[in-house]
C-alpha positions as CSV (number, residue, x, y, z in Angstrom):
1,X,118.1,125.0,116.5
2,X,118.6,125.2,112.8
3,X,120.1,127.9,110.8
4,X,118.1,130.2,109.4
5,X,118.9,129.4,106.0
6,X,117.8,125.9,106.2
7,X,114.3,127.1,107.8
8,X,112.8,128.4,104.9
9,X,109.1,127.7,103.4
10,X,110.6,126.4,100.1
11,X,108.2,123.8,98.3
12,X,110.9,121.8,96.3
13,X,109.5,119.0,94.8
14,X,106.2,116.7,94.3
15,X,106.3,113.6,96.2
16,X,103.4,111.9,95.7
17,X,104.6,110.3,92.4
18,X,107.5,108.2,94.6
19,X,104.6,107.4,97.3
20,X,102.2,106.0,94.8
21,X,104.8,103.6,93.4
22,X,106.1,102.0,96.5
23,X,102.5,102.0,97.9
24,X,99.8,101.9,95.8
25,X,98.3,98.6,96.0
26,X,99.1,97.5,99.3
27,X,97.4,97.2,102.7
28,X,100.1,99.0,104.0
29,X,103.7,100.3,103.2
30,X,106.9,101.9,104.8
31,X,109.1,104.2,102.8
32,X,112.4,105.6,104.3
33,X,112.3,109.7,104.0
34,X,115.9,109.9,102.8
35,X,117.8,111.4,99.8
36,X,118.7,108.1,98.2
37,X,114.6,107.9,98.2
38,X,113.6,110.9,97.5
39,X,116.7,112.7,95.9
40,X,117.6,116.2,97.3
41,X,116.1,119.1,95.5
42,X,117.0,121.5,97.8
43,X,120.0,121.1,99.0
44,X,121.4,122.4,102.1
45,X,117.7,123.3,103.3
46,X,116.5,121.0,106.4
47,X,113.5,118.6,105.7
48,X,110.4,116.3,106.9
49,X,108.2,114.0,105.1
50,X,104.8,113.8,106.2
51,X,102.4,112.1,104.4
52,X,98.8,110.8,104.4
53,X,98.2,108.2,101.2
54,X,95.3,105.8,100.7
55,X,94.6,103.8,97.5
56,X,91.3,104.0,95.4
């Protein structure tokens, strides 16, 4: 298991801005979930990306 300092409810940033740019528009898209993506606003704190997007 993880520490349970990295296993904290912490709500660290709003992703949906990076989604929308490397998807919006197309059929379909693949983004890597990692900190060169996404940046690391939490540090230290153990993450997941799970995400639902469709375009309009």
């Amino acid at each position: 298991g993880r520490p349970p300092s990295q296993l904290q409810n912490v709500s660290c940033s709003t992703l949906s801005s990076v989604v929308a740019q490397n998807c919006n528009g197309h059929r379909s898209c693949s983004i890597t979930a990692s900190n060169s993506v996404f940046g690391d606003p939490c540090p230290g704190t153990y993450k997941y990306l799970d995400v639902a997007y469709s375009c309009r």
